[in-house]
C-alpha positions in Angstrom: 44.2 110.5 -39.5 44.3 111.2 -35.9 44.7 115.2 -35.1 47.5 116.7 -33.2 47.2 120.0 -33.3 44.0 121.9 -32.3 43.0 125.9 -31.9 40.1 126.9 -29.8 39.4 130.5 -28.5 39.3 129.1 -24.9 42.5 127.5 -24.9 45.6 129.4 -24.8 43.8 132.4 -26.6 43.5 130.2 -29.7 47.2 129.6 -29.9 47.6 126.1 -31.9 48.6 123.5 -29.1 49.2 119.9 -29.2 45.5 117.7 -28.6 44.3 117.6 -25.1 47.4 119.7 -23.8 47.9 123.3 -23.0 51.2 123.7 -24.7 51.5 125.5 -28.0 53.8 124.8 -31.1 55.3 127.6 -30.9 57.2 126.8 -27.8 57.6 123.4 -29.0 59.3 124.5 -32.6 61.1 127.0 -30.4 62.8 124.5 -28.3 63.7 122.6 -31.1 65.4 125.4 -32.9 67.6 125.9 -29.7 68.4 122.0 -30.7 66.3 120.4 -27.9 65.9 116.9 -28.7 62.1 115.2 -28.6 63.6 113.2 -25.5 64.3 116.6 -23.3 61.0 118.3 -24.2 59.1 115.5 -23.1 60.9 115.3 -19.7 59.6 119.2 -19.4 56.6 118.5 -20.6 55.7 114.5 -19.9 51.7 114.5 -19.8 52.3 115.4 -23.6 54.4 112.1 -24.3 56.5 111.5 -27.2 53.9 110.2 -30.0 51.9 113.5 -29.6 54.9 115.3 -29.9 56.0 113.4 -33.0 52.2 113.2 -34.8 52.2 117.2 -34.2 55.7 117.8 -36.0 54.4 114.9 -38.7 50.9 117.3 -39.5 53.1 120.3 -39.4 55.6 119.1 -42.4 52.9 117.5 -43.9 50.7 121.2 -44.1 54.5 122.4 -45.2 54.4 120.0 -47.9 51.2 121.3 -49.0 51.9 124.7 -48.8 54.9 124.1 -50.8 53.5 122.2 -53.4 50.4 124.9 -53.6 47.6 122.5 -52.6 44.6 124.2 -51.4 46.7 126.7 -49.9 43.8 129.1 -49.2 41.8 126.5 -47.1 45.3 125.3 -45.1 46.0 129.6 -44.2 42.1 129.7 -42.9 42.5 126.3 -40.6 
């Protein structure tokens, strides 16, 4: 499975962003809990384009589902 979302000290002070981008999830989850659509953050951020923005909110539920369902929930808080 293709990665989305990546952390490394030199980018964004290891904020989790979207692959190959400077934009972190948080802004991106933030957005869509002022009930942004997918369509309007990608016209403010359109180097990202909409499958990156859709294959990072598909890992995050997924690493929901997991934490949910109590699957190696130690290793998924370290990553």
């Amino acid at each position: 499975m293709k990665k989305y979302i990546t952390s490394k000290p030199d980018v964004m002070g290891g904020a989790p962003c979207i692959v190959g981008t400077r934009v972190p999830i948080d802004v991106i989850l933030s957005l869509l809990k002022q009930d942004y659509t997918l369509k309007k953050i990608e016209k403010m951020y359109p180097w990202v384009g909409i499958d990156r923005l859709e294959g990072a909110l598909d890992e995050l539920s997924n690493l929901a589902d997991k934490l949910a369902n109590g699957k190696d929930n130690q290793t998924i808080l370290q990553a």
